[in-house]
Backbone bond lengths (Angstrom), bond angles and torsions (degrees), N, CA, C in turn:
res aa  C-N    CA-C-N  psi(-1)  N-CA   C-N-CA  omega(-1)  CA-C   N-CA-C  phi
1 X - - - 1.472 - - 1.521 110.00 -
2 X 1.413 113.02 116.46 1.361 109.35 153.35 1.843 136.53 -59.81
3 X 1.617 83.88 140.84 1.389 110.94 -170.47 1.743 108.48 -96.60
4 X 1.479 123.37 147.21 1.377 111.19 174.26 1.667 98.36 -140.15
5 X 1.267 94.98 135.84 1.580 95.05 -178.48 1.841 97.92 -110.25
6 X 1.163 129.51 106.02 1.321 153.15 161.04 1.483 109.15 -53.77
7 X 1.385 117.10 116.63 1.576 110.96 -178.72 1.637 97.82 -132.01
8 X 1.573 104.86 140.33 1.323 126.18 -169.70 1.671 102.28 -119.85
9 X 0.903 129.63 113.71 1.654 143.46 160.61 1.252 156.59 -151.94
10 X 1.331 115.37 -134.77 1.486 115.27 157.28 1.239 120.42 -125.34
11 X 1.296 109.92 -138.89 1.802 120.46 -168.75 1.251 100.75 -77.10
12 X 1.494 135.31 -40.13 1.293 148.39 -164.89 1.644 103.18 -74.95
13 X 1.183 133.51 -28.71 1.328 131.94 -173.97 1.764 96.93 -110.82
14 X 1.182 126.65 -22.53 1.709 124.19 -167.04 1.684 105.36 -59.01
15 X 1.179 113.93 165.39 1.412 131.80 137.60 1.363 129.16 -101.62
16 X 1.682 99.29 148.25 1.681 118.19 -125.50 1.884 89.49 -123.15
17 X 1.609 123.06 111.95 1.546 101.34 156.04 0.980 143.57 -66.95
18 X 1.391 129.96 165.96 1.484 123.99 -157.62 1.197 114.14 -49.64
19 X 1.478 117.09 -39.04 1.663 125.58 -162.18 1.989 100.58 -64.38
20 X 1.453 119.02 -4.86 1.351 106.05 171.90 1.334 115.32 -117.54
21 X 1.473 111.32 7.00 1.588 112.53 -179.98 1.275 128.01 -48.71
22 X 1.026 144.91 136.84 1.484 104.99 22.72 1.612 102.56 -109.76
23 X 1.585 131.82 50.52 1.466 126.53 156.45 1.741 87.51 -78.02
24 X 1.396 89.10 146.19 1.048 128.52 -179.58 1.733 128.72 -155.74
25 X 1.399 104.38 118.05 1.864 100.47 177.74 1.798 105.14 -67.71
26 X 1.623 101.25 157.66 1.169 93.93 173.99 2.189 109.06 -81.56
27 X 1.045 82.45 10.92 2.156 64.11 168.65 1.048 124.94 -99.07
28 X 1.315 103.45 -5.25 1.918 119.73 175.92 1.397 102.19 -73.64
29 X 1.819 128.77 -15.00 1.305 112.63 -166.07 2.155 99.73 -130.39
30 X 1.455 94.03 14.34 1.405 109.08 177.75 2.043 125.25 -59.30
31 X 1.486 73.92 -30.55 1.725 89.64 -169.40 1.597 95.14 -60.37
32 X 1.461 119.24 -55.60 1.757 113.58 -174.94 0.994 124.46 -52.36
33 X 1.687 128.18 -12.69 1.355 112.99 146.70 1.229 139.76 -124.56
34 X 1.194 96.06 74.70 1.591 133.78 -162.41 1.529 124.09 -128.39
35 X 1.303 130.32 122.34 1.249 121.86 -154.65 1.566 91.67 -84.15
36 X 1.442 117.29 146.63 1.595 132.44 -144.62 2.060 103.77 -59.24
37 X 1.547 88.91 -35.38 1.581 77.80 -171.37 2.021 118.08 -89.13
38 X 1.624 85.57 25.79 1.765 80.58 172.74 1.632 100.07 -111.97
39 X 1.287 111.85 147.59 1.211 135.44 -174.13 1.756 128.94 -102.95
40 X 1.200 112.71 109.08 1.790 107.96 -160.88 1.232 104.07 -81.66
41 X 1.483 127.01 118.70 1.352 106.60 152.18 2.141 120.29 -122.20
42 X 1.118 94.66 104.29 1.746 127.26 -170.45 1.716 97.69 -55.91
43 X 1.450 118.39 78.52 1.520 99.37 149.55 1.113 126.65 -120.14
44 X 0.955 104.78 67.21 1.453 123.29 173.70 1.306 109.74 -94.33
45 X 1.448 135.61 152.78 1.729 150.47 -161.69 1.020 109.68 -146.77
46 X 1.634 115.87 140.94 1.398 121.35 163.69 1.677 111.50 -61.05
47 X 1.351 96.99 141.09 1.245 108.67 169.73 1.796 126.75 77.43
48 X 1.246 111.57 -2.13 1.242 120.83 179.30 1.988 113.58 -79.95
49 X 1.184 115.84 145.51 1.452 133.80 169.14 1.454 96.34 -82.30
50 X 1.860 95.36 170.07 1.776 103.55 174.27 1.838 93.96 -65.07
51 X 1.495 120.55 -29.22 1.400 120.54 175.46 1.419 126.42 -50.96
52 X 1.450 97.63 -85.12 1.353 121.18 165.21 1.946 119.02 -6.53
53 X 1.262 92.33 -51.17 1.329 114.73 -167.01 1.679 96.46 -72.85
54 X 1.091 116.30 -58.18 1.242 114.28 -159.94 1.706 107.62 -71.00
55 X 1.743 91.70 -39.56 1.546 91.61 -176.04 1.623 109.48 -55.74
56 X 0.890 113.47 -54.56 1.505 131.13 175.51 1.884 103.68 -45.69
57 X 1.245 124.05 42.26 1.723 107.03 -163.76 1.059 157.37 30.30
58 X 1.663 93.94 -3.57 1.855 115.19 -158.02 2.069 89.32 -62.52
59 X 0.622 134.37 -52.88 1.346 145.17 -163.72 1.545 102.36 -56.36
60 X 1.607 107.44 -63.48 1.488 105.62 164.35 1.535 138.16 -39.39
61 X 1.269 110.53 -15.72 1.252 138.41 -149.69 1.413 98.84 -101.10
62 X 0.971 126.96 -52.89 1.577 155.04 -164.43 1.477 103.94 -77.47
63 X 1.481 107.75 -67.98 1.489 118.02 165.35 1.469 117.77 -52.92
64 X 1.463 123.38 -8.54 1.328 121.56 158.81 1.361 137.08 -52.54
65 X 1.717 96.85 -52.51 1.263 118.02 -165.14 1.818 94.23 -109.78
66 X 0.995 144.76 15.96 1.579 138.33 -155.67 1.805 89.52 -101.97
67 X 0.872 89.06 121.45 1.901 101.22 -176.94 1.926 97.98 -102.80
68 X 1.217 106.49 147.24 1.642 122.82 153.34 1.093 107.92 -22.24
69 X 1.713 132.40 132.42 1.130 121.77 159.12 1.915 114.35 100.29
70 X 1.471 98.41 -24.09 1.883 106.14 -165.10 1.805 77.01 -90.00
71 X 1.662 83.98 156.73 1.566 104.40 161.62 1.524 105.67 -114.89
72 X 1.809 104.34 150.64 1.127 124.09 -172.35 1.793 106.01 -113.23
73 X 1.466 114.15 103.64 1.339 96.76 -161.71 2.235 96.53 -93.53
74 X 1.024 102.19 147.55 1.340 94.70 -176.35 1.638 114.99 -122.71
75 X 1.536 126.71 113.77 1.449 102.39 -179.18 1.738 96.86 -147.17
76 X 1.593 116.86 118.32 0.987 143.16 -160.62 2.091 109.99 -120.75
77 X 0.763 110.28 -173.71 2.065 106.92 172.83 1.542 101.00 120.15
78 X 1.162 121.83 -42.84 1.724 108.35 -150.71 1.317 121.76 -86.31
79 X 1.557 108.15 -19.31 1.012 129.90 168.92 1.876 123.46 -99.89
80 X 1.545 115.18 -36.19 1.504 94.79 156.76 1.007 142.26 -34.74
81 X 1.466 105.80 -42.51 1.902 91.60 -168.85 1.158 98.95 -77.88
82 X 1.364 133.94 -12.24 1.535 103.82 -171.80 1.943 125.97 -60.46
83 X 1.142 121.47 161.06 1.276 122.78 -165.07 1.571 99.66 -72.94
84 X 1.196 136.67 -22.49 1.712 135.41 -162.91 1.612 86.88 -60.33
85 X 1.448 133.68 117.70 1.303 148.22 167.28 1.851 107.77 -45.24
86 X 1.314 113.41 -36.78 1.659 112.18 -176.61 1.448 89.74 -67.98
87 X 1.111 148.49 -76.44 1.513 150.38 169.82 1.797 145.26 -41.12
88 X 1.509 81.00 -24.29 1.852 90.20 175.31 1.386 114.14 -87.90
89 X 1.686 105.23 138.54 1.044 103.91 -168.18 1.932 90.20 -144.66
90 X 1.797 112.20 138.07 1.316 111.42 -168.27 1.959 114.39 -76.10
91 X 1.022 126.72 121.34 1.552 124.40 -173.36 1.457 119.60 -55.04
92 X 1.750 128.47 -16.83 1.010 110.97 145.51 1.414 124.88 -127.91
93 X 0.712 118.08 52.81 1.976 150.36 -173.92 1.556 113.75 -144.60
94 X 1.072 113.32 -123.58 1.848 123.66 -159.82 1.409 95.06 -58.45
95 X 1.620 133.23 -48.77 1.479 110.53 168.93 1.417 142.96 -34.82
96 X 1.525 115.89 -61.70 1.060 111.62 -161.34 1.930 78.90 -93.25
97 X 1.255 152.35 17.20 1.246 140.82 137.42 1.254 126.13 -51.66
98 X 1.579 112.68 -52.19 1.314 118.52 156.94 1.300 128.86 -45.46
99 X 1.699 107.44 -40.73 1.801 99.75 -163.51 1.441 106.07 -87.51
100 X 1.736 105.52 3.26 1.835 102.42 162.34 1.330 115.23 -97.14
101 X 1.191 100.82 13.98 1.843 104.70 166.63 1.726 109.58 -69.56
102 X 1.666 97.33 -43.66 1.532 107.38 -174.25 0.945 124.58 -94.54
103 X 1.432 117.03 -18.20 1.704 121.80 139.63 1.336 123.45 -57.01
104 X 1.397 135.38 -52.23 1.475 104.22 156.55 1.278 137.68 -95.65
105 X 1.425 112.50 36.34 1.349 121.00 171.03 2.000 107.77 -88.62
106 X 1.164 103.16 -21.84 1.266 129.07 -141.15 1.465 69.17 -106.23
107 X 1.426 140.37 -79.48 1.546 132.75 -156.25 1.363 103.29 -69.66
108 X 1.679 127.00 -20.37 1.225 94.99 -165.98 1.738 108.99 -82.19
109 X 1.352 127.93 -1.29 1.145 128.90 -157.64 1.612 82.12 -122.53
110 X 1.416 118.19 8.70 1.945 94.64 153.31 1.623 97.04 92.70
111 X 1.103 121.70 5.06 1.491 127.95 178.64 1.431 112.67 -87.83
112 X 1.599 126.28 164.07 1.620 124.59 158.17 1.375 104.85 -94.25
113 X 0.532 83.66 130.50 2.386 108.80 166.46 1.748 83.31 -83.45
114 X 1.652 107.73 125.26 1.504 123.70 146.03 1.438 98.31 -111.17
115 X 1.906 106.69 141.27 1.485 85.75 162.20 1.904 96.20 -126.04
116 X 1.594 114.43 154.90 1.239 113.38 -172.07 1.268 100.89 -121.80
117 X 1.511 128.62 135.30 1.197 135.24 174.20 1.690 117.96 -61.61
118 X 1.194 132.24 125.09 1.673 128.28 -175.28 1.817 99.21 -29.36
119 X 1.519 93.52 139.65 1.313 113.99 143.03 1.498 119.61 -53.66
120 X 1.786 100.37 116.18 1.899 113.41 -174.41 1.887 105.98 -56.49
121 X 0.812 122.31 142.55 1.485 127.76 171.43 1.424 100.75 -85.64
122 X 1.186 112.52 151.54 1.894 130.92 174.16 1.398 115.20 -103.22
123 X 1.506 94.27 80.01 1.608 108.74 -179.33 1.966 100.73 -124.72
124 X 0.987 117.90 88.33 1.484 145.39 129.58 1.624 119.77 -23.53
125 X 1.687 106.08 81.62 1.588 93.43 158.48 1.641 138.79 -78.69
126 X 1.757 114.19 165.11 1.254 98.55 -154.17 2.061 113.94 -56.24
127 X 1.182 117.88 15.65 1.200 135.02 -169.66 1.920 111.67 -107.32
128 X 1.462 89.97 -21.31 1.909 93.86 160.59 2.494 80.74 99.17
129 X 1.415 104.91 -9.33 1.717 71.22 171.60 1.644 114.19 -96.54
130 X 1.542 95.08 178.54 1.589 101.11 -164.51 1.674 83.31 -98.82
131 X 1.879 85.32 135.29 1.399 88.41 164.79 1.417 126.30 -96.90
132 X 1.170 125.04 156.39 1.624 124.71 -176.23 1.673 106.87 -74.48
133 X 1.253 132.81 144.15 1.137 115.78 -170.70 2.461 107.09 -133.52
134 X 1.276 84.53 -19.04 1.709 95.83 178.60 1.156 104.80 -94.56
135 X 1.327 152.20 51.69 1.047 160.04 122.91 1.860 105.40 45.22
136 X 1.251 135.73 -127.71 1.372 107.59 -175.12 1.436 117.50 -83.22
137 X 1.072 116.30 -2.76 1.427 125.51 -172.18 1.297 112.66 -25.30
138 X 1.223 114.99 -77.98 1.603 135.62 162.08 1.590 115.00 -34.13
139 X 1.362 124.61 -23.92 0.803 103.54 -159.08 1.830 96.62 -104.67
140 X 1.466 96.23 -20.20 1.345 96.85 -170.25 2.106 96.64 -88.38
141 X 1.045 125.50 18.71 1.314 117.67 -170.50 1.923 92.75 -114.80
142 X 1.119 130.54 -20.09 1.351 145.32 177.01 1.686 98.95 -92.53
143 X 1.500 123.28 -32.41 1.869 117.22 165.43 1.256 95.46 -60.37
144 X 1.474 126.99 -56.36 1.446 125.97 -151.15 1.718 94.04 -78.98
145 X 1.052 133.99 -49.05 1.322 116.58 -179.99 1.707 122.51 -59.14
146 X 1.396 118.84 -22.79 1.132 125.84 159.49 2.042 126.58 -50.39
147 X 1.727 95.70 -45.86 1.069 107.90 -140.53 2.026 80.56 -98.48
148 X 1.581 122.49 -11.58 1.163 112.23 -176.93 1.567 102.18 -133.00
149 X 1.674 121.25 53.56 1.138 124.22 -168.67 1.098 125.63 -9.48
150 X 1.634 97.43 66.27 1.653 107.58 173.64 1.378 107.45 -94.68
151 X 1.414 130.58 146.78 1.480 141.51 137.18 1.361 109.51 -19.45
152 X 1.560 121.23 115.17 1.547 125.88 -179.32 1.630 106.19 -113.88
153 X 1.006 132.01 128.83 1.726 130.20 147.89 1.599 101.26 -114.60
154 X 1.614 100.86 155.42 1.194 107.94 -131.59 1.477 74.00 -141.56
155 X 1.373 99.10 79.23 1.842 100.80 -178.90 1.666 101.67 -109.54
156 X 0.937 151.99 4.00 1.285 134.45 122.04 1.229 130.69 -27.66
157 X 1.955 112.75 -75.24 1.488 81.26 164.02 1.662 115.92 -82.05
158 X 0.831 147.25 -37.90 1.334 125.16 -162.14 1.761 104.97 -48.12
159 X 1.124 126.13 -30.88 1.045 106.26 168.90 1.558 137.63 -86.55
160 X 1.444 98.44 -0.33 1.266 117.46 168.65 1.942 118.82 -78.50
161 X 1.737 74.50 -17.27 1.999 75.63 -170.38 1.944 92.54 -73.95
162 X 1.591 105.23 -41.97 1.026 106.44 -160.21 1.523 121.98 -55.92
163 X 1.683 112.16 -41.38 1.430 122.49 178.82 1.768 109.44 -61.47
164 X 1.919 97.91 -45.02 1.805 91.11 167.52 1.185 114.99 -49.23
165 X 1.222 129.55 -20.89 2.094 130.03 -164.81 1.085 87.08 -89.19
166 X 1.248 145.10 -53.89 0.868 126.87 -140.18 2.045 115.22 -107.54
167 X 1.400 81.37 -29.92 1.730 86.88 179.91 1.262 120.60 114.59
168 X 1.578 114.00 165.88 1.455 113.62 159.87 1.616 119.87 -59.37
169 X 1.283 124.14 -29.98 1.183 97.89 -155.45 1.689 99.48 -126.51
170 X 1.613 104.56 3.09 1.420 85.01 168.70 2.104 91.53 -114.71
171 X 0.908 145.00 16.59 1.139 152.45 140.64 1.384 108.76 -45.54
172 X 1.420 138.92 -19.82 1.305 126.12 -157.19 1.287 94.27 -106.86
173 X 1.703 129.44 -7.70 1.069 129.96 154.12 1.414 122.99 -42.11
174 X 1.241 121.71 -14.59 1.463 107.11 -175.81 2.074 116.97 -110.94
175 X 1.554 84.11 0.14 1.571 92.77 -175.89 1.531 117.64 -115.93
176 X 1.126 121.49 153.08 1.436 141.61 176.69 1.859 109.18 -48.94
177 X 1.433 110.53 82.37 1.398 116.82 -168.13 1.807 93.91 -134.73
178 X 1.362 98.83 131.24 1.444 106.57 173.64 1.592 107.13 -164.39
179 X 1.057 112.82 142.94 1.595 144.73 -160.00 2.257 83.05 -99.19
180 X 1.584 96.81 124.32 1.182 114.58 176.30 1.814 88.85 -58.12
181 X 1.996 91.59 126.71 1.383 113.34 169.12 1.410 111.40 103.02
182 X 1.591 118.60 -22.57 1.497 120.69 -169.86 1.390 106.73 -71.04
183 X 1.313 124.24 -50.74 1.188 121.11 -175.95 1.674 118.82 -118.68
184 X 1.345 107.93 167.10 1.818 106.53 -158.54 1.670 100.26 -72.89
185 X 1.386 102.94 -42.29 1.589 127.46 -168.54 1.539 106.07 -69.18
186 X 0.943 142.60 -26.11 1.291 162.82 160.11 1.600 124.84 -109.54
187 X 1.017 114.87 79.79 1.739 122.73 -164.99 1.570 108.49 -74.91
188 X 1.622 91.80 -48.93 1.752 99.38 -170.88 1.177 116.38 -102.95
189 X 1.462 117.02 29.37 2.196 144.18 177.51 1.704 88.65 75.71
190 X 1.416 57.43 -179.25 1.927 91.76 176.01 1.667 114.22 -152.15
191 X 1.116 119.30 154.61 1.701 124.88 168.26 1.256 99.55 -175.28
192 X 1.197 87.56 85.47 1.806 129.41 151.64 1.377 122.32 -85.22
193 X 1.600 111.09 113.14 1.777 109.72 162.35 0.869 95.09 -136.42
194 X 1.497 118.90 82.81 1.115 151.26 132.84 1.405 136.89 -96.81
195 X 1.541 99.32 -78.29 1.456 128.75 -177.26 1.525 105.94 -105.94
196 X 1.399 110.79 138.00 1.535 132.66 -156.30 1.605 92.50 -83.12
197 X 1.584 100.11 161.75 1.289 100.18 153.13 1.780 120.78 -106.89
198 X 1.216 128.96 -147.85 1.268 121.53 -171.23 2.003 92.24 -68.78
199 X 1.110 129.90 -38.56 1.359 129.75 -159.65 1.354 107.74 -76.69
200 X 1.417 117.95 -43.08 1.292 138.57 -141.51 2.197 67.49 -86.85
201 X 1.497 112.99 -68.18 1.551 116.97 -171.79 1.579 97.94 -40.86
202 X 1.064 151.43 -58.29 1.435 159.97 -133.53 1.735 100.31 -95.80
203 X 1.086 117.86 -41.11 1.529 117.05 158.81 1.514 128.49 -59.22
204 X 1.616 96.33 -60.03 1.422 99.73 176.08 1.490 124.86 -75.75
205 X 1.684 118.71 -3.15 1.087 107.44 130.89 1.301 151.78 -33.02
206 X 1.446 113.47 -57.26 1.226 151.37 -156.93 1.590 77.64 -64.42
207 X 1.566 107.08 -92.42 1.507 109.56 -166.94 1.388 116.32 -46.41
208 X 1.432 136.77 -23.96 1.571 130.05 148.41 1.455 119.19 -28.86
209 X 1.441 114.89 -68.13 0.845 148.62 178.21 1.523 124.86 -50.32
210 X 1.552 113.33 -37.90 1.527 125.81 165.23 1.381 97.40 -73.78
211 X 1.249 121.53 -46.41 1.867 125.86 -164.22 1.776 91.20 -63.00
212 X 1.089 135.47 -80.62 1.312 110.37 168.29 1.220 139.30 -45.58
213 X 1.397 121.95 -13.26 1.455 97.26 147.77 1.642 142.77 -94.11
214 X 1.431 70.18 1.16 1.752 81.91 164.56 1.849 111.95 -82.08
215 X 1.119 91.55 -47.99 1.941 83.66 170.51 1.585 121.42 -54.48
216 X 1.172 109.99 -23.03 1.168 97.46 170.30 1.772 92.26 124.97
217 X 1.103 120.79 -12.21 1.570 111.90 -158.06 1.609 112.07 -90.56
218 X 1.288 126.94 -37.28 1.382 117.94 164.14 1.675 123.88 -110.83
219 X 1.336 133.61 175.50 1.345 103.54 168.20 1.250 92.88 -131.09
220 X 1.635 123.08 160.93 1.445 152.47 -130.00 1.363 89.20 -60.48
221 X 1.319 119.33 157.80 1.517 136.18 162.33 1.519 127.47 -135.57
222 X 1.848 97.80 -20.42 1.404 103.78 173.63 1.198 84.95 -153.67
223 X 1.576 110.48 137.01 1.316 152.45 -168.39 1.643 100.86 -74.37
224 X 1.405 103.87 -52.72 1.707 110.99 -154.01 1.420 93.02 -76.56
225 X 1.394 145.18 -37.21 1.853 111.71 173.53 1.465 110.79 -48.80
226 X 1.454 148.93 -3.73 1.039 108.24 -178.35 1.613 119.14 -70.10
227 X 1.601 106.97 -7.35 1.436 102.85 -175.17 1.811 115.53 -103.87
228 X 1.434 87.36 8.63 1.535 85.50 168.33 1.576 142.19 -50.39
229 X 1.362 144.16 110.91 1.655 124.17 -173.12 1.794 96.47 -33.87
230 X 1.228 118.42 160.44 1.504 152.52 -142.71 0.858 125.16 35.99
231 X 1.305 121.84 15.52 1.877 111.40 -173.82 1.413 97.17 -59.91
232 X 1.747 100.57 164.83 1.129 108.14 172.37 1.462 114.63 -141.52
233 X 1.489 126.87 161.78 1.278 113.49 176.54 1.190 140.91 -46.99
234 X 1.493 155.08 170.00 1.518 132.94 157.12 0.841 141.88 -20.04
235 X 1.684 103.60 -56.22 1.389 112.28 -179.46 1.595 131.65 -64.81
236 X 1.481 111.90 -1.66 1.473 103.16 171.86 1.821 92.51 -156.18
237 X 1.534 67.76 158.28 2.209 92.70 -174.66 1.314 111.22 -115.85
């Protein structure tokens, strides 16, 4: 029996057309570590809030087709705080209000609610540390997973461990950076630490992908994330 894992987000989890390659969300590269008979379906959008999204139907949409048994992975932050009123949403108020919209949208049709903390941004102070940039967001999306025994991965930090492993300057390996002229898709550069590129997507898969199997929800398919920068011990996903 097929399995479908339903993903709800932003720019950081979306899939990207060619004309912006190689940015890439990490859910476009989720399916490879995935045992063969689960099925991805990525609607996640640039630029959407836990709001945005819903206001916009995307949520309705999902809850259409979400069968018994599918997981609903949910990961929202980068876009709430911003001030645009269609999108802001408060981190311990209207946020985690919203993200129990998709927690019980998700149970009432027999589904699991995952919820994942935002993808960390790659902001480097002049001292080489990473600065934190989602303010409680994260913190209030790990209350709400507490408080609605939801499945948590904890890709903030895990991806925060990873950019500390790795650094300022080989960290930029995983993001959409180009020197005006290098690439066709980017004429006049880019330096983005934000949004991944295909590598930066294909990693942070990986650690998605370990975080559920540490919850318990899929079992292993590829061996080699365990040595990826952020792993983390057993005890947390």
């Amino acid at each position: 029996m097929t399995q479908t894992f339903y993903l709800a987000g932003d720019s950081t989890m979306a899939s990207y057309t060619p004309d912006r390659a190689p940015m890439e969300g990490w859910g476009a590269k989720l399916f490879s570590f995935l045992p063969p008979s689960v099925r991805v379906v990525n609607e996640a959008i640039c630029g959407r809030s836990s709001k945005s999204f819903i206001d916009e139907g995307r949520l309705d949409r999902i809850l259409e087709h979400i069968s018994p048994g599918d997981l609903l992975l949910i990961q929202f932050g980068h876009n709430d705080n911003k001030e645009d009123p269609l999108r802001h949403t408060c981190p311990w108020s209207t946020y985690p209000q919203t993200l129990k919209r998709y927690i019980d949208g998700a149970r009432d049709k027999g589904a699991q609610p995952v919820l994942i903390t935002p993808l960390c941004r790659r902001y480097f102070d002049a001292n080489g540390l990473l600065l934190p940039t989602h303010g409680d967001y994260p913190r209030a999306v790990e209350s709400l997973a507490v408080r609605e025994r939801v499945p948590l991965i904890d890709l903030t930090g895990r991806s925060a461990a990873a950019f500390k492993e790795m650094g300022d300057a080989r960290s930029r390996e995983w993001f959409t950076q180009f020197k005006p002229g290098e690439h066709p898709n980017y004429p006049d550069g880019i330096q983005d630490n934000t949004h991944l590129n295909e590598q930066g997507a294909r990693s942070v898969a990986a650690l998605v992908a370990d975080g559920l199997e540490r919850c318990g929800l899929i079992t292993s398919n590829t061996p080699e994330r365990e040595s990826l920068p952020g792993s983390t011990g057993r005890n947390r996903a």
